[in-house]
N, C-alpha and C positions, 0 to 999 in steps of 0.2 A: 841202441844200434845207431851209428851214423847215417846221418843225412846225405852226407855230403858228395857231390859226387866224384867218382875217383879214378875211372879206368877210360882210358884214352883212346881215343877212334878218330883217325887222318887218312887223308886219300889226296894225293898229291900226282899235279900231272902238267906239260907243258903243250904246246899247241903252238903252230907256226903258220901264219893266216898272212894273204895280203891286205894291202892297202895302209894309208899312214896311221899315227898313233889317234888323231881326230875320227878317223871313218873307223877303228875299232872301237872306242869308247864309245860312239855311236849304237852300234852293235850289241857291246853289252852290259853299256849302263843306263839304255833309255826303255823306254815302254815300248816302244814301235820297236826298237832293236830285237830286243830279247823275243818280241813278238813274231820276229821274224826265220827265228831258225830255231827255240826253244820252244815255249809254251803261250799261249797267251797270257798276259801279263800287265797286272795293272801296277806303276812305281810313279811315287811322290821324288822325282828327281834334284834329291839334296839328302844332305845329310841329318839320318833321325825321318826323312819320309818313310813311309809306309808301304808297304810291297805285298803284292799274292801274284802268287802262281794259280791259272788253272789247270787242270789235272784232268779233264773229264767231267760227266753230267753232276755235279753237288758235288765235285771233288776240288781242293785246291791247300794251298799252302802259302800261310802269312808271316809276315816279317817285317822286317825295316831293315835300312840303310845303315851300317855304323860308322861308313868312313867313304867322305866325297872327295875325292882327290886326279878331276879332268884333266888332263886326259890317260891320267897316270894307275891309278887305284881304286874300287869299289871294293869295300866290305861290307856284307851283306847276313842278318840272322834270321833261321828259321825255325819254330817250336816243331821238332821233329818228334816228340812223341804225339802230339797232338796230330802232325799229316799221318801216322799208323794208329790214330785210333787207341791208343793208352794213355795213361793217367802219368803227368808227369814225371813225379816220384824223381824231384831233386834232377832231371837233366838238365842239362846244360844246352843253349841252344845249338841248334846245325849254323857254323858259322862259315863261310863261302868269301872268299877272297878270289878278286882278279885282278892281275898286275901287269900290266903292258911293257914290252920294252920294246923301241923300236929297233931294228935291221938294218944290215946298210942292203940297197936292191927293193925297198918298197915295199917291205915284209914286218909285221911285228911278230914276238913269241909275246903269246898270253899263258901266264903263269897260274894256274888253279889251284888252291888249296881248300878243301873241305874239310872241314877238324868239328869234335863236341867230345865231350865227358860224359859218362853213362855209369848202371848199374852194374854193368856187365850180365844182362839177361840174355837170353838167348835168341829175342823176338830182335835187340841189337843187333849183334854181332851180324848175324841173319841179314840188315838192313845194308850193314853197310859193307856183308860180302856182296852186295849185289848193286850195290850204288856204284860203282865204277862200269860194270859193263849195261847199266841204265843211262849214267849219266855223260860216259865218255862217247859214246858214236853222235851225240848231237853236236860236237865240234867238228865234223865232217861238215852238218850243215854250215857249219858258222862260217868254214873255209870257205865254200860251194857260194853263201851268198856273200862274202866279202868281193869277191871274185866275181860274180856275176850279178849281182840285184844290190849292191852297196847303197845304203840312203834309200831303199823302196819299203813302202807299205805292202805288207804281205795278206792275202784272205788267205784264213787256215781253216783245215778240214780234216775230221778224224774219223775213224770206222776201225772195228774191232769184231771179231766170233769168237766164243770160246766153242772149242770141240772137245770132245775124250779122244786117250790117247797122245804118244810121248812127243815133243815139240820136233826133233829131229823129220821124223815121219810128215810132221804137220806143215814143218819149212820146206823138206822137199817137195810135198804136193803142192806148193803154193806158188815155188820158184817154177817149177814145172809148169803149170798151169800159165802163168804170165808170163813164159822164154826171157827168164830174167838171166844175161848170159854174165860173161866176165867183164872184169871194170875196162872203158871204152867200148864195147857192143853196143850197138845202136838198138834200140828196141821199141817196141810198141806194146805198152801196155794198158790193153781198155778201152783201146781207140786212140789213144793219147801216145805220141811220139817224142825219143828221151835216147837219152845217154847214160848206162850205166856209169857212176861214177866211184862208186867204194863197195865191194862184198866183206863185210863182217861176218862174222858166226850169227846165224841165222836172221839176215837183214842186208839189205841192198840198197842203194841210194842212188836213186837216177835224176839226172833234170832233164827238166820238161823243155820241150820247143814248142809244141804244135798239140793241139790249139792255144793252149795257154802254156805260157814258161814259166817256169818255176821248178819246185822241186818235190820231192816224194819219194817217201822212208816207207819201206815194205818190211815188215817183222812179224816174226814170233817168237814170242814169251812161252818158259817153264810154268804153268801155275802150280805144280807141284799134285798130289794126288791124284797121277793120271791124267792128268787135265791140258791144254796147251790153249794161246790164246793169239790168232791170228789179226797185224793189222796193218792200217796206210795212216801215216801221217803226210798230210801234203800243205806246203807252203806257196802261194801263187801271187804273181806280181803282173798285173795287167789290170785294165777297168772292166775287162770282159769275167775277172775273175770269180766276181760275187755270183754272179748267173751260172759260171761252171760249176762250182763248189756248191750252192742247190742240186744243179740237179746229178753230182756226180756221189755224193756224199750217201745220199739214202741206196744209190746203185752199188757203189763199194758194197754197203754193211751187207746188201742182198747177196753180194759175190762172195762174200766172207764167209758167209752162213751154209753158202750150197756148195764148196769145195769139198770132193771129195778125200777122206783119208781112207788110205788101206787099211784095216784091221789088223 
């Protein structure tokens, strides 16, 4: 039986962000960039450096660089059977291109291409129907801080519950819960005053003014089996930030935990 691998998996997408072609490559080919609207993120900035995503407590995903081309191109590989936890079995890595082109108006389109080869299993397919509505709302943030925090260091902070019971159900008691309204509604969520800025299917994205600015992803996830999994991703740019993000981080997961769902 061959090895070799053979069946084909692309996810292709564009994005139109401000600011010039220097403060996007900024963005999303340095450590602090990608740290800022993505993951945290450690990259050996060149080409053949070495790269990990983190993901959560003992979670993450490594790589390197294949192609250094400022301010124009990043190609980027990562062992994706290894981030799910399987045995390679002859894949190919997840290989992630981003191509800038500038605009006239002070705008670039960042051009996404995610591509690999597989066995065609079904833990695949699985992956990468759900890599686009994972991976596509963090270019909202990427717009949000071109546009607002371009060139800042960001403190990040995450909190997550999982509850029983269907993600629909679990989004709306959450959005209800925090008067998370339509994109532009002014809101306060937590004590913390923001701007809606994008509703997705089950996920909201507000930036923050007061006390600290910056920004903050409200979601819930399918875990499938009944399960749903409620959370905050927040990005914060100020020196007061590290002190909020203490003490707001352990409050989150508390609030995450004690939302009520209807049965």
């Amino acid at each position: 039986m061959s090895t070799t691998p053979n069946v084909p998996y692309r996810l292709e997408f564009s994005v139109e962000v401000p600011g010039t072609p220097e403060q996007v490559w900024q963005a999303i080919a340095t450590a602090k960039g990608m740290s800022a609207w993505f993951t945290p993120t450690e990259m050996e900035e060149r080409e053949g450096g070495a790269l990990h995503f983190s993901m959560g407590a003992e979670m993450g995903s490594d790589g390197h660089v294949t192609a250094w081309e400022p301010p124009r191109r990043i190609v980027y590989e990562e062992d994706w059977a290894a981030l799910m936890g399987k045995e390679p079995d002859a894949l190919s890595p997840l290989t992630s291109e981003f191509v800038v082109e500038a605009q006239s108006g002070g705008t670039c389109v960042v051009r996404v291409t995610s591509s690999g080869f597989g066995r065609g299993a079904e833990w695949e397919s699985e992956f990468w129907d759900t890599m686009a509505p994972g991976w596509m709302p963090f270019f909202d943030n990427l717009r949000l801080y071109l546009a607002h925090f371009p060139g800042q260091e960001a403190t990040h902070f995450e909190a997550s519950a999982s509850h029983p019971g269907d993600a629909d159900t679990l989004w709306s008691s959450v959005r209800q819960a925090l008067g998370l309204g339509a994109e532009g509604a002014t809101v306060e969520v937590r004590g913390a005053t923001g701007t809606v800025e994008r509703v997705g299917e089950r996920q909201t994205l507000v930036r923050l003014t007061d006390p600290v600015p910056g920004m903050v992803s409200v979601y819930v996830w399918d875990e499938g089996d009944g399960r749903a999994t409620a959370g905050v991703r927040a990005y914060l740019f100020s020196p007061e930030a590290a002190d909020y993000a203490r003490r707001e981080e352990p409050a989150w997961r508390s609030w995450l935990q004690s939302i009520s769902v209807p049965a």
